[in-house]
C-alpha positions as CSV (number, residue, x, y, z in Angstrom):
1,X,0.0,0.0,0.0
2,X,1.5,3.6,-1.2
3,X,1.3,6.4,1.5
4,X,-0.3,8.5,-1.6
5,X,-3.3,6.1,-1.2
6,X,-3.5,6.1,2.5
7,X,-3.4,10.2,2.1
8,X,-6.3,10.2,0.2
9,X,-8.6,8.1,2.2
10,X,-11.2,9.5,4.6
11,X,-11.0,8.5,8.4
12,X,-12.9,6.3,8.6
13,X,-12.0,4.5,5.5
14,X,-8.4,4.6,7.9
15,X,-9.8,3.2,11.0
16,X,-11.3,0.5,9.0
17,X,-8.3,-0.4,7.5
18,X,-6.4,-0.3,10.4
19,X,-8.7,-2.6,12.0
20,X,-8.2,-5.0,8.5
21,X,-4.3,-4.9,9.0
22,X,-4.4,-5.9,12.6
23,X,-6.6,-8.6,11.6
24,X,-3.9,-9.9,9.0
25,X,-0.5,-8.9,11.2
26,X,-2.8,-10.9,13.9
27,X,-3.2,-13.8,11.6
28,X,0.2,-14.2,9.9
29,X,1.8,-14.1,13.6
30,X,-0.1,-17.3,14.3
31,X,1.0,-19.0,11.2
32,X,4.4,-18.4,12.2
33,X,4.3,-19.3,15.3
34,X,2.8,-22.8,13.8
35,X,5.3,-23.2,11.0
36,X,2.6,-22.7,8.2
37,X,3.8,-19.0,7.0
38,X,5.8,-19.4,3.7
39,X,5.7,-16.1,3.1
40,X,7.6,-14.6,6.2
41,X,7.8,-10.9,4.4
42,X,4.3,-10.2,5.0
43,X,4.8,-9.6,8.7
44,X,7.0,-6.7,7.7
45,X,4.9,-5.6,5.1
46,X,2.1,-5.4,7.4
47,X,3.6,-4.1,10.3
48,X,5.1,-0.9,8.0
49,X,1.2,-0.5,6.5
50,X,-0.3,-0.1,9.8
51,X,2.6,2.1,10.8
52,X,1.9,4.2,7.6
53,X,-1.7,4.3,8.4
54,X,-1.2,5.6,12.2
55,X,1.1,8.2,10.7
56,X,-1.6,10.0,8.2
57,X,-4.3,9.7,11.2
58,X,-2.1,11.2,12.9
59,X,-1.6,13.6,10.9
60,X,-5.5,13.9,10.0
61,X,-6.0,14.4,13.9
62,X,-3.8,17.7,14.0
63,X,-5.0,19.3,11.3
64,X,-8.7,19.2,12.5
65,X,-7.6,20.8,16.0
């Protein structure tokens, strides 16, 4: 996901999506942990989307004070 997407999203479209990425950072943890994740760069992936998403709702939130 490009930041230039994420910018042009509402907030709520960003909460939900937060909420989606947990969901999957949530879910690819436990395949680790089990040994069934092939794909071990999604847990990075993930982890710098949801990072990326905080940032612009940060960034939403001091703009509307």
């Amino acid at each position: 996901m490009k930041a230039s997407e994420i910018k042009d999203k509402s907030v709520e479209e960003l909460t939900e999506t937060l909420v989606s990425l947990s969901k999957d950072q949530f879910t690819y943890r436990m395949q680790q942990s089990t040994g069934q994740l092939g794909q071990t760069h999604l847990l990075k992936a993930v982890k710098k989307d949801i990072a990326r998403v905080k940032t612009v709702l940060g960034e939403k939130s001091r703009v509307s004070e």
